[in-house]
N, C-alpha and C positions, 0 to 999 in steps of 0.2 A: 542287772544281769552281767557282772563282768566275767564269771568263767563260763569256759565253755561247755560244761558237763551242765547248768541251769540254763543257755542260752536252747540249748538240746532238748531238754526236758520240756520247758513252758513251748516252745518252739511247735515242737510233736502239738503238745495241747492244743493251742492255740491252730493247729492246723487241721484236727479232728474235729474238734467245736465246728469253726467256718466251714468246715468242708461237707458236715452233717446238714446245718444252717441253709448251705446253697444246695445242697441237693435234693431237700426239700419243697424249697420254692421253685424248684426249675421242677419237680415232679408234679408241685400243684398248680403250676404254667401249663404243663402238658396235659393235665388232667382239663383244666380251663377252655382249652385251646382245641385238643384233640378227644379227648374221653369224654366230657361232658355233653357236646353234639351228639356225640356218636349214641351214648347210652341214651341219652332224651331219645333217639331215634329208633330204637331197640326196640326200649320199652311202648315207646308209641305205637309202633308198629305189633305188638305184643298184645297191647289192652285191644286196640283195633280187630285184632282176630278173636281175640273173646267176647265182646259185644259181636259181632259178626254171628259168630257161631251158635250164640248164643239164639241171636235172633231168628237163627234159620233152624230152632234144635227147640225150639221154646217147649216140646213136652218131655223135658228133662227139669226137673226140682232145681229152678231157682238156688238155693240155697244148696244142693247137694253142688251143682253145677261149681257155685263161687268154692268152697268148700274143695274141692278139686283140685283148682286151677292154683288154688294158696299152696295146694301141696306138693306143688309143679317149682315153689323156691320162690313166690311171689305176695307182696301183703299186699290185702286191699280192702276199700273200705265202699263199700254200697250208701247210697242216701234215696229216697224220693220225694217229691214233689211238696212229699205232705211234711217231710223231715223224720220220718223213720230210716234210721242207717242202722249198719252192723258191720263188724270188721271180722276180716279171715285173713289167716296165717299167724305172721309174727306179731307182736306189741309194738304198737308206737310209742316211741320216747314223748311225742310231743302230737296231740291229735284236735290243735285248735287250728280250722278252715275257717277262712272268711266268708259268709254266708254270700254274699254277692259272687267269688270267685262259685261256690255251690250253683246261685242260679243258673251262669254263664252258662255252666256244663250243661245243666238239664235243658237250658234253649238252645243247646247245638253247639257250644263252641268249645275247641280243645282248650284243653289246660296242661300248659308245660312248664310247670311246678320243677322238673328237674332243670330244665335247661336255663331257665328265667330264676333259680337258687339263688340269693348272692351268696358273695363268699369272699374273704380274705388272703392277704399272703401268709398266713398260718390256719386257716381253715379251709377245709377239701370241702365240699357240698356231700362227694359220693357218700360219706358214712352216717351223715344229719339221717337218722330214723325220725321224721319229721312227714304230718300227713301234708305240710305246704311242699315236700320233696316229692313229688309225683308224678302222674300221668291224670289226665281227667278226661272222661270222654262220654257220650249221651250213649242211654241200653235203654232201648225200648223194650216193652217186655206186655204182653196183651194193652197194648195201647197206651201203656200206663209209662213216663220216663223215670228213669234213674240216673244218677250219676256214681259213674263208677271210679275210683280212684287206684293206679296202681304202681307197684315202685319194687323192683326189686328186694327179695329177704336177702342180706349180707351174710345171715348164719347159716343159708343154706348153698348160698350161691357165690365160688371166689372166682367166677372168669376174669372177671373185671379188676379183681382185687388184685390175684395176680399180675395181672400186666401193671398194674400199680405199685406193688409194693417191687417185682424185675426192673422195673422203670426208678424208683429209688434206691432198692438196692443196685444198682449197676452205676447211678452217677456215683454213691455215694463212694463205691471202689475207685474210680475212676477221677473222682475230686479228691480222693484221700493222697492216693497212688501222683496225683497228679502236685499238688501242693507240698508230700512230701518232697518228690524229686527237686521243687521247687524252691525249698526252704531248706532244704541238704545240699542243694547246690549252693544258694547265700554261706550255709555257714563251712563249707569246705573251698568254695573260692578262691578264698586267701591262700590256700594252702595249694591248690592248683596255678596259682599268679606264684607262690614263691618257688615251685616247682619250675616254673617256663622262666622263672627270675635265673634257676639256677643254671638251666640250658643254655641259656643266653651266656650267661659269664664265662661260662667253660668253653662257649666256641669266639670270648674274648669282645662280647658285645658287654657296654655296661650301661645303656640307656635305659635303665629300670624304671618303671612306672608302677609303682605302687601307693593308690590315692585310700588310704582308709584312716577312718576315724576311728576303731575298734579299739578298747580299752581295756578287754580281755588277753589272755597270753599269745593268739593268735597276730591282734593287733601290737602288741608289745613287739612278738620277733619281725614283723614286718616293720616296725621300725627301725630298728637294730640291723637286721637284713640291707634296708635301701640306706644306712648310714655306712654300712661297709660297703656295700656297691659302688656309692659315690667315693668314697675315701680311694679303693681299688680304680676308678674311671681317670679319678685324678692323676692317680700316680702314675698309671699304664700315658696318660696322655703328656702328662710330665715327661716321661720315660722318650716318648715317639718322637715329642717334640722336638726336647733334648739333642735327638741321635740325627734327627732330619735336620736342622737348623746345622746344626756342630758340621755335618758332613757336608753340608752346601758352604758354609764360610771358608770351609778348611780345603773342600774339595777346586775352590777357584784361583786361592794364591797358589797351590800346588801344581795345578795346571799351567800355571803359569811361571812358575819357576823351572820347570820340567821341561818345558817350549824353549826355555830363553838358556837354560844350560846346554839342550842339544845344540841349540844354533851358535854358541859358543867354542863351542869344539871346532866350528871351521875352521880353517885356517883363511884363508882370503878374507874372515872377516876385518873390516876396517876399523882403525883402534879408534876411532870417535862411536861409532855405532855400538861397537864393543862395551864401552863406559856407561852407555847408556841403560844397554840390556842386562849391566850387572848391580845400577842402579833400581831399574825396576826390581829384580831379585831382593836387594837390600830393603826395598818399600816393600816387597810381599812380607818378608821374613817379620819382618815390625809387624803387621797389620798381624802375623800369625801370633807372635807375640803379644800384642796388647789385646787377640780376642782370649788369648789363655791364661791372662793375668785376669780379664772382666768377667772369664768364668768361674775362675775360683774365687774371684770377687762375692757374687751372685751364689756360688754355692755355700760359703760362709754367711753370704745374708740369709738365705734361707733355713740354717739352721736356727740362728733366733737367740737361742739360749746362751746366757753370759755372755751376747754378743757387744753390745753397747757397754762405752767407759765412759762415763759423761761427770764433766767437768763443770766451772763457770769460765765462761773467757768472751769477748767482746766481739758477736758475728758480724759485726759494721769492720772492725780493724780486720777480720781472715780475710772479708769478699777483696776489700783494700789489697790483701797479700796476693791473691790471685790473680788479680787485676796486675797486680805488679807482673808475676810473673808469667803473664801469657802477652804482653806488652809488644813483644815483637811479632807475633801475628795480628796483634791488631792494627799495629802501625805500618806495617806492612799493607796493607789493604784502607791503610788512609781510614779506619774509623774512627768518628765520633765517641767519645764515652764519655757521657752523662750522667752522673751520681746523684743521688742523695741517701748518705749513707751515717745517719744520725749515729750515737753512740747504743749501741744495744745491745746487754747482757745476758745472755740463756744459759740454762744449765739441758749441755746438752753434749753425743759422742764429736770432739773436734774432728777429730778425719775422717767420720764419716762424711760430716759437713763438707768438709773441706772436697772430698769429690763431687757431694752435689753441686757445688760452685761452680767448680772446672770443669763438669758436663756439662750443664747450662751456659756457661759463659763460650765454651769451643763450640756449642751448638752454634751459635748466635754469632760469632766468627764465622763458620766455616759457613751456613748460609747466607748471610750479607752482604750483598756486592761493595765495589770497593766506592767510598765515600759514604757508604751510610752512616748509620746512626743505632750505637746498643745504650739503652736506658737500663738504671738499676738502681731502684728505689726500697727502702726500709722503713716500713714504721709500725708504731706499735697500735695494739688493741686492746684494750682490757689486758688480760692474762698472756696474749698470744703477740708475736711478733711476725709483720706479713713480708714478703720478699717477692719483689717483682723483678722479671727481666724480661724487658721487649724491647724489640729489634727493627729493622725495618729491612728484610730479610725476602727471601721468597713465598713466604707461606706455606702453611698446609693446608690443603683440599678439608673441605668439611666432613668426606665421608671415610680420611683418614683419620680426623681425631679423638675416636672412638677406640682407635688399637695402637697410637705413638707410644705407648705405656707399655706394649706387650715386646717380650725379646724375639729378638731378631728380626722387629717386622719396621720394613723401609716404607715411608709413602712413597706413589709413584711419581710427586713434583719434587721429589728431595733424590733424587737418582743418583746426582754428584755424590752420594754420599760414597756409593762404591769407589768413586774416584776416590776421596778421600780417607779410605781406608775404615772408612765405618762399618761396623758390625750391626747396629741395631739394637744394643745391648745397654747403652749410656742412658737413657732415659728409663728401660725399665729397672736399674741400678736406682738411680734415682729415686723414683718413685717408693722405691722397699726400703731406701734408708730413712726417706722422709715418715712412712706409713709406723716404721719401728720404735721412733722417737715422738709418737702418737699426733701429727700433721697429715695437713692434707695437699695435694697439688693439686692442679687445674692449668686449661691450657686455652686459649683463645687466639685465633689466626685469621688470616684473610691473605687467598692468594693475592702475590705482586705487592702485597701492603706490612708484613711482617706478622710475627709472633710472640704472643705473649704469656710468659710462666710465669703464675700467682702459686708459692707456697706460704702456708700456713704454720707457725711453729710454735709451740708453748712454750712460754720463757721459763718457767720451772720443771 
């Protein structure tokens, strides 16, 4: 059933069937339950006043007498002692007694043939025209017993029926009515979820949750649906991100060249302090600067397309070049650098490379105290060639490096960074150049003990 005009169709069916089904058996529950006592009590109470009557009335015709009371909507069947019977009213469908239940009667004891019926979950006792469905009760009659037998005529008499067939026909509305609503809500759901899907988007929520497995057109646009939802959640969040990170980078060097230009305009300012505060400026204006070069960086890596120029050339001889020239910060700070940087050929974009290098290598400067030690090893794999840089630097928290990848986000044991003019942006650079050229990165740290970036690179 993948359309939705056959899901509707067999749907309906299928709920008429079942709903017919259980309203049946819950009729001949209550029939079990509530009408079967009651009628066994009826009629007992029925035969009872006719033996009664009969016995206090005995010079009335026997036979005129039964004869009568048949026509009162009741069948009944007489026996005595010697086994002459006769029946009045309707025909029995079925008129074999067990001779033993016969004698019970004629030595006094009742026979509740209706209420003692058996019956099943598709058979009702009430309509069994059967002389074991009865009443049995002793008529004495000049000294002489009888057994009298009696049970309702159906064809004459529908109280009972009534309330039986009101009691089916009402679950059956009411199972129908009820399963429909139930099985019209399944198949319109969807289309109630893409409705509340649509509210949500338009008041700028995009958390859609649309869990179906549907294979028909309903489940198709709810695919379609939640594939533009997320694609729009993306971009909106892209978008927020974007404007909130952009304005908090932008918004602190400006605050601060703003501060250091008023205080400028003193005059009494002293010309050492002076140098100073136009130095910091000079360090704002760079840091504005290199985050506006790493954004239009970041927005050419995301476009993607045509973006990679990939060559062959030897990434052991570039890391060597970089190394070269960030030399004076390292020596600066008295670091160790430890290589092993074998000869290895990729075909792969050189300047992209070439900034991953010079992110990871200034990372790994700028947090290493001074005397440590940066390691930078290369080798190969199979197909791939692997590049390690670890440091013995500050660390990062465990519960930052889950997000060092994502832009603009600082841990809070790398705080110098704002001293040092970081943006937050170098790693998630990174990361998009290595992911482009089909590599992977990874990071592993320990505060106080340093940091260590393992990328992955294909050499073809």
């Amino acid at each position: 059933m993948k359309t939705l005009y056959l899901r509707i169709v067999f749907t309906t069916i299928f709920v008429m069937i079942l709903s017919g089904l259980l309203a049946f058996l819950l009729a001949n529950f209550y029939y079990q339950t509530m009408l079967k006592p009651f009628n066994d009590s009826k009629v007992t109470h029925l035969t009872k006043d006719i033996v009664t009557f009969y016995e206090q009335n005995q010079e009335i015709p026997l036979n005129d007498y039964l004869e009568n009371s048949s026509n009162l909507g009741y069948q009944l069947y007489v026996v005595d002692q010697d086994g002459n019977d006769s029946f009045y009213g309707g025909e029995f469908r079925n008129k074999e007694l067990d001779s033993e239940i016969i004698q019970n009667v004629l030595n006094g004891h009742l026979y509740h043939g209706i209420l003692d019926f058996p019956s099943s979950a598709f058979i009702t006792g009430f309509f069994d025209n059967v002389l074991t469905n009865t009443i049995g009760m002793r008529m004495t009659v000049d000294d002489k017993n009888y057994a009298l037998f009696v049970r309702p005529n159906l064809d004459m008499q529908f109280g009972e029926m009534r309330i039986f067939f009101s009691v089916l026909l009402i679950l059956s509305l009411l199972l129908s009515i009820l399963f429909v609503i139930v099985s019209t809500r399944y198949i319109v759901k969807p289309i109630i979820k893409l409705t509340d899907a649509t509210k949500r988007i338009s008041t700028g929520k995009y958390d859609i949750q649309l869990d179906m497995k549907r294979r028909d057109e309903i489940g198709k646009l709810a695919e379609h649906f939640r594939e533009m939802a997320k694609n729009i959640e993306q971009l909106e969040s892209m978008r927020q991100e974007f404007v909130s990170n952009v304005s908090h980078e932008i918004q602190a060097p400006l605050t601060s060249i703003q501060g250091f230009s008023q205080t400028l305009q003193s005059d009494t300012l002293p010309e050492e302090q002076r140098k100073h505060y136009l130095a910091i400026i000079e360090a704002e204006t760079k840091r504005m600067s290199q985050l506006s070069k790493q954004l239009l960086t970041l927005a050419s890596l995301d476009k993607e397309e045509h973006l990679i120029k990939k060559s062959t050339f030897d990434v052991a001889e570039q890391i060597k070049q970089v190394i070269f020239m960030s030399e004076w910060s390292w020596q600066e700070k008295e670091l160790a650098i430890d290589l092993s940087l074998p000869t290895t050929f990729i075909y792969a974009d050189q300047h992209l490379l070439h900034q991953v290098w010079t992110n990871l290598l200034t990372n790994s400067i700028k947090f290493t105290s001074i005397g440590g030690t940066i390691s930078i090893r290369l080798t190969e794999i199979e197909n791939d060639c692997i590049v390690e840089v670890k440091d013995t630097g500050i660390g990062i928290a465990q519960s930052d490096l889950a997000n060092i990848f994502n832009r603009f986000y600082k841990a809070d044991q790398a705080r110098i960074r704002s001293e040092a003019g970081s943006s937050g942006l170098g790693l998630a650079i990174t990361k998009k150049i290595v992911e482009l050229h089909g590599g992977q990165i990874s990071v592993a740290s320990q505060i106080g003990k340093g940091t260590t970036f393992r990328i992955q690179l294909p050499r073809m």
